[in-house]
LOTORLUM-992593 format. One record per residue (C-alpha): residue in three letters; residue number from 1; x negated, z, y negated; chain. Coordinates in pm, 1 decimal. Example, Ala and Ser with C-alpha at 12.3 -4.5 7.8 and 13.67 -1.06 7.14 Angstrom:
<atoms>
ALA 1 -1230.0 780.0 450.0 A .
SER 2 -1367.0 714.0 106.0 A .
</atoms>
This chain:
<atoms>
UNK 1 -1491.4 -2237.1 -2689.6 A .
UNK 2 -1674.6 -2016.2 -2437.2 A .
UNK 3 -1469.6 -2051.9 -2120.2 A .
UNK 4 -1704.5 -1825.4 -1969.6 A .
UNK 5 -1666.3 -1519.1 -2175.4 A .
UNK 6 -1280.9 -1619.5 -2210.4 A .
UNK 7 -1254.4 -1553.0 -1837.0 A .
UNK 8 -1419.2 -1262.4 -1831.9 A .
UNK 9 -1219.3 -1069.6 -2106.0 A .
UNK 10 -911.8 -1191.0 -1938.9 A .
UNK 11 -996.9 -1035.2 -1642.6 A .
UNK 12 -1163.2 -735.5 -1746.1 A .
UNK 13 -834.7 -696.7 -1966.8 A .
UNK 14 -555.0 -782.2 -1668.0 A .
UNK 15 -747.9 -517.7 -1465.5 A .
UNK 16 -689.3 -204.3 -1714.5 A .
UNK 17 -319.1 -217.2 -1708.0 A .
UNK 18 -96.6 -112.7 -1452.7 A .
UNK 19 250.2 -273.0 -1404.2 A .
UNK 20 427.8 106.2 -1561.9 A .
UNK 21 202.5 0.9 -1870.2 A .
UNK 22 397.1 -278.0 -1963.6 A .
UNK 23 718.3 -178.9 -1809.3 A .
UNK 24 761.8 -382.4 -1485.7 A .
UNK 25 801.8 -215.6 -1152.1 A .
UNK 26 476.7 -172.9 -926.4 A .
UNK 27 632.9 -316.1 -579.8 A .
UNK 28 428.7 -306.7 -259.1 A .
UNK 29 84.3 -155.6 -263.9 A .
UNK 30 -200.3 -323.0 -452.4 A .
UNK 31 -476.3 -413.7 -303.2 A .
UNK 32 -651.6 -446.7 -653.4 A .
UNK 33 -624.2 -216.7 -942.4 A .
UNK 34 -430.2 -401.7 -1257.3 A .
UNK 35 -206.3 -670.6 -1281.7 A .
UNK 36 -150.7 -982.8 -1128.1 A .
UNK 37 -221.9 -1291.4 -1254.3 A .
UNK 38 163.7 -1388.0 -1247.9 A .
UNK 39 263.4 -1122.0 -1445.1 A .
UNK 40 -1.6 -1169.5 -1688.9 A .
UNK 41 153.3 -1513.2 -1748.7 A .
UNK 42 546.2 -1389.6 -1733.3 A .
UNK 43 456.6 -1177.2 -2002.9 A .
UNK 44 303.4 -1445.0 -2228.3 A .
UNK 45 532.4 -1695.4 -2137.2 A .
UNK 46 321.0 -1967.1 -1960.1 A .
UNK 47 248.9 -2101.3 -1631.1 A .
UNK 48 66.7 -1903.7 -1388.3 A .
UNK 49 -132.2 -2186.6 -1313.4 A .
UNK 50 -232.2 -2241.8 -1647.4 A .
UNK 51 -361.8 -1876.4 -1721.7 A .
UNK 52 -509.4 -1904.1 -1350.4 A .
UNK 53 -742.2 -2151.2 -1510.0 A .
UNK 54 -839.4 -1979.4 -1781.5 A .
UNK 55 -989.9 -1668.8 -1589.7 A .
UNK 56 -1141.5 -1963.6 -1371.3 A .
UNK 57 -1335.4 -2092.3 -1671.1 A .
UNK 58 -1190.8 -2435.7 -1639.3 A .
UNK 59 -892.0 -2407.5 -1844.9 A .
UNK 60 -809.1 -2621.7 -2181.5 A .
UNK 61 -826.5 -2445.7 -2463.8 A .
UNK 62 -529.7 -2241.0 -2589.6 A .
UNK 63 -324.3 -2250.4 -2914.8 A .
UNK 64 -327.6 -1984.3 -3141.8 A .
UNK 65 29.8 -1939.1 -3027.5 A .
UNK 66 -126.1 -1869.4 -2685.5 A .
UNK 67 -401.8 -1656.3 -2813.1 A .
UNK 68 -137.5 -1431.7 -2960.3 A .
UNK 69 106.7 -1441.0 -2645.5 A .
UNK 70 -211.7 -1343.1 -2461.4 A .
UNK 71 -320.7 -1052.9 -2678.3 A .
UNK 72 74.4 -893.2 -2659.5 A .
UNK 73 47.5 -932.8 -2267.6 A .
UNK 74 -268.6 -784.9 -2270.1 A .
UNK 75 -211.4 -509.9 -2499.0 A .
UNK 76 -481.5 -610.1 -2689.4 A .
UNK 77 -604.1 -437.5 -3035.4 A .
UNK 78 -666.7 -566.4 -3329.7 A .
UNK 79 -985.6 -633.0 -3300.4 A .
UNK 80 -1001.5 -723.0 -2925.5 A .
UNK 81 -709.7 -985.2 -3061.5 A .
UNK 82 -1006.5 -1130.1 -3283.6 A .
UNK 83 -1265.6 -1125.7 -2996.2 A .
UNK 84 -1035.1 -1347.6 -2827.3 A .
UNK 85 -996.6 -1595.1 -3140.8 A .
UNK 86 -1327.0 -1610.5 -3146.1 A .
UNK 87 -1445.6 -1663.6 -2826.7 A .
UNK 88 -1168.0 -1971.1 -2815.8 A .
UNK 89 -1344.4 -2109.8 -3150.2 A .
UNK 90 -1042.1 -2009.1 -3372.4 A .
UNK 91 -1005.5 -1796.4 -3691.2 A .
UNK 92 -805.6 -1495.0 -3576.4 A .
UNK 93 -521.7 -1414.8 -3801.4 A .
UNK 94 -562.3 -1323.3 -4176.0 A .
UNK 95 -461.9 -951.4 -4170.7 A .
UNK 96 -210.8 -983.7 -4488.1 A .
UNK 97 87.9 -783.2 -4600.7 A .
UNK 98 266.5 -868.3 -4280.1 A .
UNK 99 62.7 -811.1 -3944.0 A .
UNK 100 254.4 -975.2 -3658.1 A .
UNK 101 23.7 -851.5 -3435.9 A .
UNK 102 225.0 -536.4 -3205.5 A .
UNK 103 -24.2 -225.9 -3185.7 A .
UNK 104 -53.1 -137.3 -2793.1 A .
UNK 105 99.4 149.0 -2873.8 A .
UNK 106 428.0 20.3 -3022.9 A .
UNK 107 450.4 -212.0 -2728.5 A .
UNK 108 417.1 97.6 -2485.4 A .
UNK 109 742.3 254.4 -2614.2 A .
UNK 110 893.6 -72.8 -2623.3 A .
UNK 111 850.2 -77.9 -2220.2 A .
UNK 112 997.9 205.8 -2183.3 A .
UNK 113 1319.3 167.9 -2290.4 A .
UNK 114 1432.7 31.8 -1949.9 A .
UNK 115 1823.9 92.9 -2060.1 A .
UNK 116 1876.7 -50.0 -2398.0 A .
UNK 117 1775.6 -379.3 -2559.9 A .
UNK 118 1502.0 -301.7 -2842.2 A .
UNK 119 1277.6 -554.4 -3021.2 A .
UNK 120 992.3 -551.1 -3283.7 A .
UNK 121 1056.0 -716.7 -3598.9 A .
UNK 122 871.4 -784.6 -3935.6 A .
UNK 123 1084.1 -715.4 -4243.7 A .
UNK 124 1098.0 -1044.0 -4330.5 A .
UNK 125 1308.1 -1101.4 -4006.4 A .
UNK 126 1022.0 -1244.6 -3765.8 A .
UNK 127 1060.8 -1155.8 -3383.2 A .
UNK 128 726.4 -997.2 -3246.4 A .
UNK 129 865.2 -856.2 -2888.8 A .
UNK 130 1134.4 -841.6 -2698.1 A .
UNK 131 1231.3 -592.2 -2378.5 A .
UNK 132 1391.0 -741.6 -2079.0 A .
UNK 133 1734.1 -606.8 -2180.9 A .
UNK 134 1726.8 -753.9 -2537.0 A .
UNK 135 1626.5 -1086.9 -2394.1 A .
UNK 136 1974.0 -1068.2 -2169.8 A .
UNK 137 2139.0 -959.2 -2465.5 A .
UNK 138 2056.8 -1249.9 -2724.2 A .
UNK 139 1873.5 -1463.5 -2588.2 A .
UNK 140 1441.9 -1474.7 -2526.0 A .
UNK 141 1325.1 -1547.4 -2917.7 A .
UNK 142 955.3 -1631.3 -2807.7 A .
UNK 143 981.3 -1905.4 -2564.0 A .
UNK 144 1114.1 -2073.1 -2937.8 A .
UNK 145 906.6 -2283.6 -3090.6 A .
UNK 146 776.1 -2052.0 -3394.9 A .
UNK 147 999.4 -2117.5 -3690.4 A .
UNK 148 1280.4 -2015.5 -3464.9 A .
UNK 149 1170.9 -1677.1 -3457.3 A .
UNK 150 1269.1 -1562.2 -3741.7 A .
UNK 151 1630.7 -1396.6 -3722.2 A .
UNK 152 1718.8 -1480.8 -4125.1 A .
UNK 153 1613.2 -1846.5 -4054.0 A .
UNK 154 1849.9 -1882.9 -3723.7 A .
UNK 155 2125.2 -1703.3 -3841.3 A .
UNK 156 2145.8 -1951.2 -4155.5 A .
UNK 157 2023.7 -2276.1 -4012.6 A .
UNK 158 2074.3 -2294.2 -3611.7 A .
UNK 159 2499.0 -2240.9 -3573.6 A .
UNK 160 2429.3 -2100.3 -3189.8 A .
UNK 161 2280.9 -1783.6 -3381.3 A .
UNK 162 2614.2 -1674.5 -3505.2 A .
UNK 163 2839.3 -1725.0 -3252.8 A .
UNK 164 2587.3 -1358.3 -3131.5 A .
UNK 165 2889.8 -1216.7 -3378.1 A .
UNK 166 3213.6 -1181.8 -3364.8 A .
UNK 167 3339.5 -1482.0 -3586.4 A .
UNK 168 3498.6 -1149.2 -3832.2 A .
UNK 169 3171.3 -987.1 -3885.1 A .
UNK 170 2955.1 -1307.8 -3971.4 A .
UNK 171 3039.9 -1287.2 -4319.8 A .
UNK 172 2942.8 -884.1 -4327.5 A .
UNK 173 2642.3 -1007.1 -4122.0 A .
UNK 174 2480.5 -1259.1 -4374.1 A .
UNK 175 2554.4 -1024.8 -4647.7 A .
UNK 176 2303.7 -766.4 -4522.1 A .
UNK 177 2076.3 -1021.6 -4381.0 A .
UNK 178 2077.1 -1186.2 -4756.7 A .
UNK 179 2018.1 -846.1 -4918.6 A .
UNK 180 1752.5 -737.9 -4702.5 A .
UNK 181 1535.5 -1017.5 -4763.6 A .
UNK 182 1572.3 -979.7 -5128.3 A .
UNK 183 1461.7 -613.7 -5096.9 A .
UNK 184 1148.4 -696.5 -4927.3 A .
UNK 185 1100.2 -984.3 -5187.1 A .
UNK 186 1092.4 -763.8 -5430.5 A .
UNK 187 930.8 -493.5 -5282.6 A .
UNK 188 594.4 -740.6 -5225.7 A .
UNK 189 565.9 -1008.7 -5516.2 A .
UNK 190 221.5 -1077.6 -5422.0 A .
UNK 191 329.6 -1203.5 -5080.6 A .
UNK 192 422.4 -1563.8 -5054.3 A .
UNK 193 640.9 -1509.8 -4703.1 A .
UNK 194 935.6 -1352.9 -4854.6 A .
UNK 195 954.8 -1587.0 -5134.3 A .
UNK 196 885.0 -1883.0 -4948.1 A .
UNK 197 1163.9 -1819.0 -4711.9 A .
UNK 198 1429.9 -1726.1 -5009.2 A .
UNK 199 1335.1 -2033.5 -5122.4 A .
UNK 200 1397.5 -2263.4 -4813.2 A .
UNK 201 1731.8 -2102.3 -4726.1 A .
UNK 202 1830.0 -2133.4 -5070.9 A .
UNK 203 1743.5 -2549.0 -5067.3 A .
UNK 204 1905.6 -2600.5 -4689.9 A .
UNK 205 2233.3 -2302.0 -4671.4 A .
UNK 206 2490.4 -2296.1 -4967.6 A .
UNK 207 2615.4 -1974.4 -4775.4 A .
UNK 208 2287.3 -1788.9 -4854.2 A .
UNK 209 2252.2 -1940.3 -5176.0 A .
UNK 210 2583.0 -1795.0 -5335.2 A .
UNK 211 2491.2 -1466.0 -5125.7 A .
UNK 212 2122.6 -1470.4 -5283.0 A .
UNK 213 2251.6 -1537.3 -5639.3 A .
UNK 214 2509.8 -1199.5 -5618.0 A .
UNK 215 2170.5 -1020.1 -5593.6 A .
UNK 216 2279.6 -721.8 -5322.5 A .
UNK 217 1964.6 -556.9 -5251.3 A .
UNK 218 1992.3 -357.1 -4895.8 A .
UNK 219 1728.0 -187.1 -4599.6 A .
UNK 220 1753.9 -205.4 -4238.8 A .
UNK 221 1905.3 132.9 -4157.7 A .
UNK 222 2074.9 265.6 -3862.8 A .
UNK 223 2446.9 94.1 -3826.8 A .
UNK 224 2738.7 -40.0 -3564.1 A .
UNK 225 2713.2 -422.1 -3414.8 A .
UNK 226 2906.9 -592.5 -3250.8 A .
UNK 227 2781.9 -858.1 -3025.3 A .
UNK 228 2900.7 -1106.0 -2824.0 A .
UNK 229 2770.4 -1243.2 -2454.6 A .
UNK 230 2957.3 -1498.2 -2245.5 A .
UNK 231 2896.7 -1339.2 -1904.0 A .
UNK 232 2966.4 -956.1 -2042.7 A .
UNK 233 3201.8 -977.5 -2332.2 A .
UNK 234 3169.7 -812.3 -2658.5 A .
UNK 235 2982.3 -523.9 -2665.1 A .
UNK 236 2988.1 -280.8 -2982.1 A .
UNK 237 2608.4 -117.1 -3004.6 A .
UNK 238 2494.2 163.8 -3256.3 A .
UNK 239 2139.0 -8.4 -3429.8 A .
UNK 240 1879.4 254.6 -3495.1 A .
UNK 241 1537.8 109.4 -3718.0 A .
UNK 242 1240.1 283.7 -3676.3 A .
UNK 243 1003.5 122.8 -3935.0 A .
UNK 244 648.9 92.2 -3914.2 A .
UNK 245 517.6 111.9 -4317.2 A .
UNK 246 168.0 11.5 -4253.1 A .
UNK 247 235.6 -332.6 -4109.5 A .
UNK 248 548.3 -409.5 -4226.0 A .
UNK 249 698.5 -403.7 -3869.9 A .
UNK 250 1029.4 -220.9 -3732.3 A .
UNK 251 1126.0 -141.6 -3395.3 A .
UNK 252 1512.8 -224.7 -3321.8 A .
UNK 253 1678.2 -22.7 -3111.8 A .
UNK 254 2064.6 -95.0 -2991.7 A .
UNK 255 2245.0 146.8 -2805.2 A .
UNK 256 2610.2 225.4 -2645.7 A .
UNK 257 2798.2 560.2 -2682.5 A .
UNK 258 2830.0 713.2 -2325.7 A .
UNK 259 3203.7 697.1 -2190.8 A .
UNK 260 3277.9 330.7 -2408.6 A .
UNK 261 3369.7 58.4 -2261.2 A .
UNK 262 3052.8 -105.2 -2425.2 A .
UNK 263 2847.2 116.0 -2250.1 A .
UNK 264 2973.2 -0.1 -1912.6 A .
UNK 265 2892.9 -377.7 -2008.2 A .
UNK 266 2562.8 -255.6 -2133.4 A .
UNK 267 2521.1 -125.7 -1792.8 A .
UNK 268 2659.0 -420.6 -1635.9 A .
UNK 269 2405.1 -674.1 -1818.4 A .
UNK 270 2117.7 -469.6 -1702.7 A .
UNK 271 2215.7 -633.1 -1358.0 A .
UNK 272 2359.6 -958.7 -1386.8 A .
UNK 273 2174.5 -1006.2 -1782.2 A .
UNK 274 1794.2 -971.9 -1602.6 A .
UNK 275 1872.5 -1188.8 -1283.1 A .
UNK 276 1876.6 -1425.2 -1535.3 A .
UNK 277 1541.2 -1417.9 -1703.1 A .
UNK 278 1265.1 -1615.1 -1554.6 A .
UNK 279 914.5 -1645.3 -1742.7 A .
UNK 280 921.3 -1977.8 -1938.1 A .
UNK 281 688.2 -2273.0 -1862.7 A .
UNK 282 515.7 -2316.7 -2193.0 A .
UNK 283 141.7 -2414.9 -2078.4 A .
UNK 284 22.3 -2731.6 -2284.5 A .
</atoms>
């Protein structure tokens, strides 16, 4: 690990962006082009103090599950991501069918939709980002450790992910979650992901078993949620997928007809959903 070099690129990196670049608020004047150090670390999820140290060249070394958070914060590209794996003494990421790294790009429209909760996603159901607003809405996916990331998995095997729904439109819910998987199975035999997770939910949920053996075959396409949120109520949100084809990733977008009563809560959660959200201490 070169601690030295590490600092450096974090630095060099931190001082690029501006706080409209990755959608927070400027504040008071800056005496220093770029971000702070704090908001560096909200983004990535850890401790300030802990990315402190690492642009003071006395830090540990990070996971790979830090090295990624990093890179996202940082809107890193693909290959700055592997200059940073490499520079920590770690293999960056094999670039397979399905990237989960978020082009700087995609993450820049992301952070602009200030009003309505929007999320990156691989086809295989594996949350990349998050906005602030989606966080309020369902909950921050990435302070989860990583095989609770993935939407199929949760909504299967952890029973907090349903009670999102409406206890009427689970059933409708796993049905399309069931036959989009299959799709994407299909769609990319060579992959092991898509196969390997058909095949754990099929050993641990009898509910996606009997669902996987009707053999509905389905796409993410635009549609009307409901969801449910104990400060706010149930909010009913139009789901528009814009999909990404050359890295398998989607950006989720959720929004409320203007003049709905769901569009007042929407508007509502914006201010008492984000007092809520603090950056999670995940620093080893």
């Amino acid at each position: 690990m070169n601690r030295a070099e590490i600092a450096d690129f974090l630095r060099r990196a931190r001082a690029r962006l501006s706080p409209s670049d990755v959608g927070l608020t400027a504040g008071a004047r800056r005496r220093t082009p770029g971000l702070r150090r704090e908001e560096v670390a909200q983004l990535a999820g850890m401790s300030v103090d802990y990315y402190a140290r690492l642009e003071q060249s006395r830090g540990p070394r990070p996971s790979r599950q830090m090295l990624t958070a990093l890179a996202r914060a940082l809107r890193l590209t693909e290959v700055e991501r592997d200059h940073l794996f490499h520079l920590a003494g770690e293999e960056p990421p094999r670039r397979g069918a399905t990237s989960t790294h978020v082009r700087p790009g995609l993450l820049l429209v992301l952070d602009r939709l200030h009003d309505t909760p929007a999320m990156v996603v691989t086809d295989c159901g594996e949350v990349l980002a998050q906005n602030a607003l989606s966080r309020a809405l369902s909950g921050d996916v990435l302070t989860r450790p990583p095989r609770g990331r993935n939407m199929i998995r949760r909504f299967f095997l952890d029973p907090t992910a349903q009670e999102l729904f409406p206890p009427e439109d689970r059933p409708q819910r796993a049905r399309e979650q069931v036959a989009c998987l299959r799709a994407v199975a299909a769609s990319r035999p060579a992959d092991p992901e898509p196969a390997a997770l058909a095949a754990e939910l099929r050993a641990a949920s009898a509910e996606f078993a009997r669902l996987w053996d009707e053999h509905d075959v389905a796409v993410r396409r635009a549609s009307t949620k409901r969801f449910r949120h104990p400060a706010i109520g149930t909010l009913e949100l139009d789901c528009e997928v814009l999909v990404n084809s050359d890295h398998n990733q989607q950006l989720v977008i959720h929004t409320a007809r203007p003049g709905t009563e769901s569009y007042e809560r929407l508007r509502l959660l914006r201010v008492v959903g984000l007092q809520d959200l603090a950056p999670a201490d995940t620093s080893p």
